[in-house]
C-alpha positions in Angstrom: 4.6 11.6 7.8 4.3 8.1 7.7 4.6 5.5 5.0 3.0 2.3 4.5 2.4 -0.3 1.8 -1.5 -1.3 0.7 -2.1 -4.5 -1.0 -4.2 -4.7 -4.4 -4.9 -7.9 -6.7 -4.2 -6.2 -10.1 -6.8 -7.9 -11.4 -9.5 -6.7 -9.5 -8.2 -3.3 -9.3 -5.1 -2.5 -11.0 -2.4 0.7 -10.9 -3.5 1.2 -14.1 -7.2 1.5 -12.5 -6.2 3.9 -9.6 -4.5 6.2 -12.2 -8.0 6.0 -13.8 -10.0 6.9 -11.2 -7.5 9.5 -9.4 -9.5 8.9 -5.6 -10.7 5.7 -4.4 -12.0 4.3 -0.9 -9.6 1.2 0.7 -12.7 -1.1 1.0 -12.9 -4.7 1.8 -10.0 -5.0 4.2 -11.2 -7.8 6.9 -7.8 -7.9 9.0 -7.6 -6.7 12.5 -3.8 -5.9 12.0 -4.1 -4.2 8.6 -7.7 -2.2 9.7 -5.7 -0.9 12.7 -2.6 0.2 10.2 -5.4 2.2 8.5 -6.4 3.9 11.8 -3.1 4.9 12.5 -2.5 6.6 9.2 -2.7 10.5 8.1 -3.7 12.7 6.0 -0.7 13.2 4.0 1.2 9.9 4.7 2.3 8.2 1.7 1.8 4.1 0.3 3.1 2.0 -1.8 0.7 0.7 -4.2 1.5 -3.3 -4.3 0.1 -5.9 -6.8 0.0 -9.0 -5.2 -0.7 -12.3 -6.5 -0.5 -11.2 -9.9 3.0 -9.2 -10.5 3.7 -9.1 -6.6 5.2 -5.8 -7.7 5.2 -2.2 -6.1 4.4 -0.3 -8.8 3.3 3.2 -7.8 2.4 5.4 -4.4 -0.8 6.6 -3.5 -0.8 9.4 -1.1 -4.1 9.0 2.2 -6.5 11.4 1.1 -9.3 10.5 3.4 -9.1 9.2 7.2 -10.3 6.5 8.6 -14.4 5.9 8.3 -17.3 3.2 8.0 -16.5 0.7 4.7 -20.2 0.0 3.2 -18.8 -3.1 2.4 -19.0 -4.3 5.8 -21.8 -5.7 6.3 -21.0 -6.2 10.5 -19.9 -2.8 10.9 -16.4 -3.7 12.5 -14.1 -2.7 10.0 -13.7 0.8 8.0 -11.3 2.3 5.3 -9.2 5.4 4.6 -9.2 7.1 0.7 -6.0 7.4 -1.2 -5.4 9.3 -4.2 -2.8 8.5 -6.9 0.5 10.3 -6.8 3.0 8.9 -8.9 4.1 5.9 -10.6 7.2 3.9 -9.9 9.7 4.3 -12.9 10.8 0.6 -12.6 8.1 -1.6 -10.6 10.1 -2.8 -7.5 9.5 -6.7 -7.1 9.2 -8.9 -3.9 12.1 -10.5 -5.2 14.3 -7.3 -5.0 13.0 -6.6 -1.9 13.9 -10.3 -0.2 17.6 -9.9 -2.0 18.2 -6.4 -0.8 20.1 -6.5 2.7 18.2 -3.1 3.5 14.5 -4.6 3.6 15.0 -8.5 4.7 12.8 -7.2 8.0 10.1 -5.3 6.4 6.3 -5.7 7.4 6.1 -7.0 3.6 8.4 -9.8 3.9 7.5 -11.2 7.7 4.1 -11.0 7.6 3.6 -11.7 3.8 -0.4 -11.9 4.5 -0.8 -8.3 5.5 -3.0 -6.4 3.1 -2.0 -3.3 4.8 1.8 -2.9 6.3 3.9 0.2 7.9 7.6 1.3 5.7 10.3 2.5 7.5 11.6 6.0 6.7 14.7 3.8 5.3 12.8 1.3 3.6 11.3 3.6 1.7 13.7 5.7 0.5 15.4 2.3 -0.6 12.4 1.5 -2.5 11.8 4.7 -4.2 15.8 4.6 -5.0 15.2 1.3 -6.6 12.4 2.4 -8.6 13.6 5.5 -10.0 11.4 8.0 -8.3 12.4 10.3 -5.9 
């Protein structure tokens, strides 16, 4: 399995809204870096849910429910999606500023390439995460 952390402005579509809607498509991704991290993922794998901008929290983890295919969003045809589903929420939200000051995740994705919708976890980083968040 692998794990990976997915980017969403909480005010165009929140935790709260995943939790609502239990299965929803990863549209509207326009990266060539992120659009190849959703290629690579699994059925199976597990993501951080992250609300950036607004919180720049993780606050839950979504598991990949449906591989990569076509986004209708996209109007050019060059860029697709995967589906997640919602798993579970994070006791404690775990913010970007926990992650810089924790010594185990000063080189994840998340904190070099801060622009990255979509970005791979570590095995460790995310057990580190899920420790700090009170899930398991």
């Amino acid at each position: 399995m692998a794990y990976w952390l997915m980017k969403s402005e909480p005010n165009v579509f929140s935790w709260d809204d995943m939790v609502k809607v239990k299965k929803e498509g990863w549209d509207g991704v326009r990266n060539y870096q992120a659009s190849n991290n959703m290629k690579a993922m699994k059925i199976g794998d597990m993501a951080f849910f992250y609300h950036s901008n607004i919180g720049k929290e993780v606050v839950g983890i979504v598991k990949i429910s449906k591989l990569y295919h076509p986004d209708p969003t996209d109007t050019s045809g060059r860029f697709g999606m995967v589906e997640v589903s919602a798993h579970k929420p994070l006791k404690t939200a775990v913010t970007l500023a926990d992650i810089k000051a924790h010594p185990k995740l000063q080189k994840m994705a998340l904190v070099k390439q801060s622009r990255l919708s979509v970005c791979p976890v570590t095995a460790d980083e995310w057990k580190t995460i899920c420790k700090l968040g009170g899930v398991s």
